[in-house]
C-alpha positions in Angstrom: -15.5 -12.2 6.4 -16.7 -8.2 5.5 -14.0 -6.3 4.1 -14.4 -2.4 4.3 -14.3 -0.6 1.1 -13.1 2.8 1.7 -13.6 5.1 -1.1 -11.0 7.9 -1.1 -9.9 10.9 -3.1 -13.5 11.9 -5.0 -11.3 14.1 -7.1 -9.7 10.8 -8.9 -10.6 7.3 -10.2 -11.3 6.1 -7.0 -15.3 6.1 -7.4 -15.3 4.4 -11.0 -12.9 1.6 -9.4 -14.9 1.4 -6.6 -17.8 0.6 -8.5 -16.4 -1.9 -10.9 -15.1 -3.9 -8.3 -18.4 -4.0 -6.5 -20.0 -5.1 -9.3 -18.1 -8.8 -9.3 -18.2 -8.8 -5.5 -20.4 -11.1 -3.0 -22.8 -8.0 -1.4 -22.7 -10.1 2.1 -18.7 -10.0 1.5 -18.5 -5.7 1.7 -19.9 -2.9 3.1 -18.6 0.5 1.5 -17.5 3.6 3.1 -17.9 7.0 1.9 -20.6 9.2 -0.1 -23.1 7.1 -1.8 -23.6 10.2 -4.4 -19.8 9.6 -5.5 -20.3 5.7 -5.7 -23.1 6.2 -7.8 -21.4 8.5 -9.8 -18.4 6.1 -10.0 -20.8 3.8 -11.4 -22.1 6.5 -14.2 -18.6 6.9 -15.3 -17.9 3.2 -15.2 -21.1 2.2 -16.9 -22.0 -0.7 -14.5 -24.8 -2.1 -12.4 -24.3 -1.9 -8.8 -25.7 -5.0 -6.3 -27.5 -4.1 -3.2 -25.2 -3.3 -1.4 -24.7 -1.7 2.8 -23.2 1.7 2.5 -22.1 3.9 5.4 -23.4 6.9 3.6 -20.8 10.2 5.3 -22.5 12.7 2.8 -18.9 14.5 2.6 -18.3 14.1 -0.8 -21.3 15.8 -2.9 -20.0 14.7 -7.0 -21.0 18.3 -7.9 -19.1 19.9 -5.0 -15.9 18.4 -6.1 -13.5 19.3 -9.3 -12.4 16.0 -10.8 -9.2 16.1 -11.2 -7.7 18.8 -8.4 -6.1 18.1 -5.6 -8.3 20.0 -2.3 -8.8 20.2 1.2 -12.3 19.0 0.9 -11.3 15.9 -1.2 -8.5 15.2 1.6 -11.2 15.9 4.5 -13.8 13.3 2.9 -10.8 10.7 2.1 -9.8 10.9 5.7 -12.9 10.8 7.4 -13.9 8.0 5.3 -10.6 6.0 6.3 -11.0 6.8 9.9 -14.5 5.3 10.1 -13.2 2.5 8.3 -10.7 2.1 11.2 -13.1 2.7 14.0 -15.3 0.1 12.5 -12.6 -2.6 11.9 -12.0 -1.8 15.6 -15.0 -3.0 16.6 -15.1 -5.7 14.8 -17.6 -4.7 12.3 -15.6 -5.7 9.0 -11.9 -7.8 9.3 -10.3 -5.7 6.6 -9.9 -2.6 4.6 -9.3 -2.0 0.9 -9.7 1.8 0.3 -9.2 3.7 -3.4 -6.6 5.8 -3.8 -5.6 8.6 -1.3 -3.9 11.6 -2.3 -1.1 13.0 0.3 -1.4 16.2 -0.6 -5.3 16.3 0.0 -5.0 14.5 3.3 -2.3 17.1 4.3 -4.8 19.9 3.3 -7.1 18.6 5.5 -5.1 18.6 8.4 -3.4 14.9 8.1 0.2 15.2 10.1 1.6 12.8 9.1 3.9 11.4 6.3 1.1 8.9 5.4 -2.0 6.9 5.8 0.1 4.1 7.4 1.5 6.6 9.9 -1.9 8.1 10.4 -3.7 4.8 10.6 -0.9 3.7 13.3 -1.4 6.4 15.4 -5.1 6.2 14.9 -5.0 2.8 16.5 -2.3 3.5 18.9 -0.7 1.0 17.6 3.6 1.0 18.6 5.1 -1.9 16.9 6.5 -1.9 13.6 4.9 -0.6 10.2 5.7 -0.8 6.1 4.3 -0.3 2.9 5.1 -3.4 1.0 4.0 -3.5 -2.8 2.3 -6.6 -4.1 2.9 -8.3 -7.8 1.2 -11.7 -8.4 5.4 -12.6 -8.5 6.9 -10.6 -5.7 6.5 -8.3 -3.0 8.4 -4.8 -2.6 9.4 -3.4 1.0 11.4 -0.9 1.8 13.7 0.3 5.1 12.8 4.1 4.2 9.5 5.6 2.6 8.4 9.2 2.5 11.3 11.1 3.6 13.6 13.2 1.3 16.3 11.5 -0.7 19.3 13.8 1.1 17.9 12.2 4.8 18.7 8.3 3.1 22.0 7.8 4.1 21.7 9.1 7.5 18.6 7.1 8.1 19.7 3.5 7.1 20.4 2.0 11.0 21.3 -1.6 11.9 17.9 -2.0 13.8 15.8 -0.2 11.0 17.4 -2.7 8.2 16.8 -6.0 10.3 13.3 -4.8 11.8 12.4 -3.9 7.6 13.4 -7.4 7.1 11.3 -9.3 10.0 8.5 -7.3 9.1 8.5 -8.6 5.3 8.7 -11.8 6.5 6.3 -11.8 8.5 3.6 -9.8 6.7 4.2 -12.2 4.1 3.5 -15.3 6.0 0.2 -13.9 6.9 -0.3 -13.4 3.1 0.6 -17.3 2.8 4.0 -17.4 2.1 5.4 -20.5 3.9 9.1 -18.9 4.0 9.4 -16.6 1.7 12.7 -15.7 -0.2 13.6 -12.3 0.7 16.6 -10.2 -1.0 18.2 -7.1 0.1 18.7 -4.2 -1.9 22.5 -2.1 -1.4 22.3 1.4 -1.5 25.0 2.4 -3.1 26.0 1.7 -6.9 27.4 -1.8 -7.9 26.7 -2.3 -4.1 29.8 -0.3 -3.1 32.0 -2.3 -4.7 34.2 -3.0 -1.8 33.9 0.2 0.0 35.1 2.1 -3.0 31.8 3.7 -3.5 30.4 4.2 -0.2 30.8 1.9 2.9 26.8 1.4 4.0 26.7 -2.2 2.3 30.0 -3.3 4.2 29.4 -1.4 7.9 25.2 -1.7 8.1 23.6 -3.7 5.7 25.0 -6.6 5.0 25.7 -7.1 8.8 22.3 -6.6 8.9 21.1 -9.3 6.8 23.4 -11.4 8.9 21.2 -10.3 12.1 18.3 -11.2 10.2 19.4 -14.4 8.6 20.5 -15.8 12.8 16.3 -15.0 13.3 15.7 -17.4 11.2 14.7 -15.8 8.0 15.5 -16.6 4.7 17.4 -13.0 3.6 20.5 -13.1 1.5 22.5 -9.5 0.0 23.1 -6.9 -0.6 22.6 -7.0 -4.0 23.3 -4.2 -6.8 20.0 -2.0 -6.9 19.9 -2.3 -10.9 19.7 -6.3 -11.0 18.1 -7.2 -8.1 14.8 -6.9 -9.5 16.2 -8.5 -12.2 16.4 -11.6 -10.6 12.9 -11.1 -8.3 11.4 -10.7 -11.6 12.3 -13.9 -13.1 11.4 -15.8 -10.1 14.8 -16.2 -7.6 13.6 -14.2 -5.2 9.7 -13.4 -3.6 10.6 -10.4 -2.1 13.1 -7.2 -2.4 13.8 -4.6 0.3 14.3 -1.3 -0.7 16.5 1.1 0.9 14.4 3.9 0.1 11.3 5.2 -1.6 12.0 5.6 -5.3 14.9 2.6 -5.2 12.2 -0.1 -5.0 9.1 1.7 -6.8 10.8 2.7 -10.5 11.4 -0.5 -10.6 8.4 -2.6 -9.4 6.1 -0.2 -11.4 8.2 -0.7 -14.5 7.2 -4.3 -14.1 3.5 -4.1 -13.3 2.9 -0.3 -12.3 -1.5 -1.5 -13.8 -1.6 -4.5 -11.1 0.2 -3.5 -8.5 -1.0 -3.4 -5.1 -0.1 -1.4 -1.8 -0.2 -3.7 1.8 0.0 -1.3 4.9 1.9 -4.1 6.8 2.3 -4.5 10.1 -0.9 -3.6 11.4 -3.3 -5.5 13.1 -5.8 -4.7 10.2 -5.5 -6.0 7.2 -5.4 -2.5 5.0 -4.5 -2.7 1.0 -5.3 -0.3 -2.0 -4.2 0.1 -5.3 -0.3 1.0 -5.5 -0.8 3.3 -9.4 -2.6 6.6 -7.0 -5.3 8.9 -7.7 -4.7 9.6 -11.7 -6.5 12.3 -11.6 -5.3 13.1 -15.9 -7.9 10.4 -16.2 -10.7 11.2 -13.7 -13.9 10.8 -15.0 -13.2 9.6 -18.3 -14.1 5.9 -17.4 -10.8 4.6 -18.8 -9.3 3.5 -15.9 -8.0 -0.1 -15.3 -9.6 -1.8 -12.5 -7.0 -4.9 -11.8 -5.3 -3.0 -9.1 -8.3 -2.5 -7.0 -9.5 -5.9 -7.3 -6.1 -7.0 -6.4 -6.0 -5.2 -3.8 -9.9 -6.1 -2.3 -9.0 -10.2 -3.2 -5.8 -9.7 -1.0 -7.4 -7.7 1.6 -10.0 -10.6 2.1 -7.4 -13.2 2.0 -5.5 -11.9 4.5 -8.3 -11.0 7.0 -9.3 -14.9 6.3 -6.1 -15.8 7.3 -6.4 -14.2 10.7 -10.2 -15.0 11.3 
């Protein structure tokens, strides 16, 4: 099993985490993609050794070419084509997984990226049709959600029957491939208190819990939906492995309140195994070798599990 590591943004922490994680890695168990001058520079920063390790060295990300700390086009353009060859090389079969640092959307848009995200991207890359998420990954719980990047006015008007139920299969299934057995999955309402009874909006009563219904006749274990403000309550404390989000911000206050240092983004769906680090680019901290590094190991430990799990 050879996971990718795909280094990304050069103008954030993405380098320095690279390099402590490859520092506690098996060599034989990695090959890393990107600029070898920023991974060595990651190192610098980090103050640790680096194994011997295979690099695809893209020379597109010269350390004294780049401004830490600043979003660019030329940051984007070296994130991207390092992701991409990641793809084309878990297409062929040269590594099972990937695990890149942090992106940052406004860079890859610079450079040209069209779409709302490296999941899209990556999707499209692949030609790949079926169904896609972002989940985010505690130790505890997982956090999906039926909407992502789209603005907060388009919600309502986005939330569909099919959407909600095909958010739902997806979570479970992403997460047996992760080794949940059946997980326990809970549904987030849109609305506040959940509507209460139509009074504050109708979504939970006409789409989302017939929804859950749809889902629950699949055989899946999904109950709700459940108040927005104690759901995560309860996922916290253990009743539930899994809340979906209705959109974007609904799920991620919340599940980076709980454990925004060890949190870990899954690109579910695919037929790669793709993971990184859910905290971003931090790019108030770039450089200054302060950075945490549990995400990122996280995120590498669950990339190889999962890519074991399909081998």
């Amino acid at each position: 099993m050879i996971v990718g590591l795909v280094l990304g943004d050069p103008a954030g922490i993405g380098a320095e985490l690279a390099a402590r994680v490859l520092s506690q890695v098996d060599p034989k168990e990695v090959v890393v993609i990107g600029d070898v001058r920023q991974l060595h520079a990651g190192a610098r920063v980090a103050g640790v050794s680096l194994p011997d390790l295979r690099v695809v060295d893209l020379k597109n990300a010269d350390p004294k070419a780049i401004e830490l700390g600043k979003v660019s086009a030329a940051g984007g353009k070296a994130a991207l084509e390092n992701f991409t060859r990641g793809l084309d090389m878990a297409r062929r079969g040269e590594v099972h997984a990937l695990c890149f640092t942090p992106f940052n959307k406004q860079a890859l848009h610079l450079a040209g990226n069209r779409h709302e995200d490296e999941l899209r991207y990556a999707a499209d890359y692949l030609g790949f049709a079926g169904p896609v998420g972002e989940f985010n990954v505690l130790e505890r719980f997982w956090n999906a959600r039926v909407t992502s990047h789209i603005p907060l006015r388009e919600v309502a008007s986005a939330l569909t029957h099919d959407r909600i139920v095909q958010a739902i299969a997806l979570t479970h299934d992403s997460m047996q491939k992760a080794g949940f057995a059946r997980p326990r999955i809970a549904v987030a309402a849109l609305n506040p208190h959940a509507g209460e009874g139509g009074n504050f909006g109708r979504e939970e009563i006409d789409i989302i819990a017939p929804a859950v219904a749809a889902a629950q006749q699949k055989g899946v274990s999904a109950t709700g939906p459940f108040p927005a403000d104690t759901v995560y309550v309860a996922a916290r404390d253990g009743r539930f492995d899994a809340v979906v989000s209705m959109y974007h911000d609904q799920g991620q206050i919340a599940f980076k309140l709980i454990g925004f240092a060890e949190g870990v983004t899954v690109l579910g769906g695919l037929p790669i195994p793709i993971t990184t680090a859910a905290h971003g680019t931090a790019y108030d901290i770039a450089g200054r070798g302060v950075a945490r590094p549990g995400a990122m190991q996280r995120a590498f430990q669950i990339a190889g599990a999962m890519a074991s799990r399909q081998l």
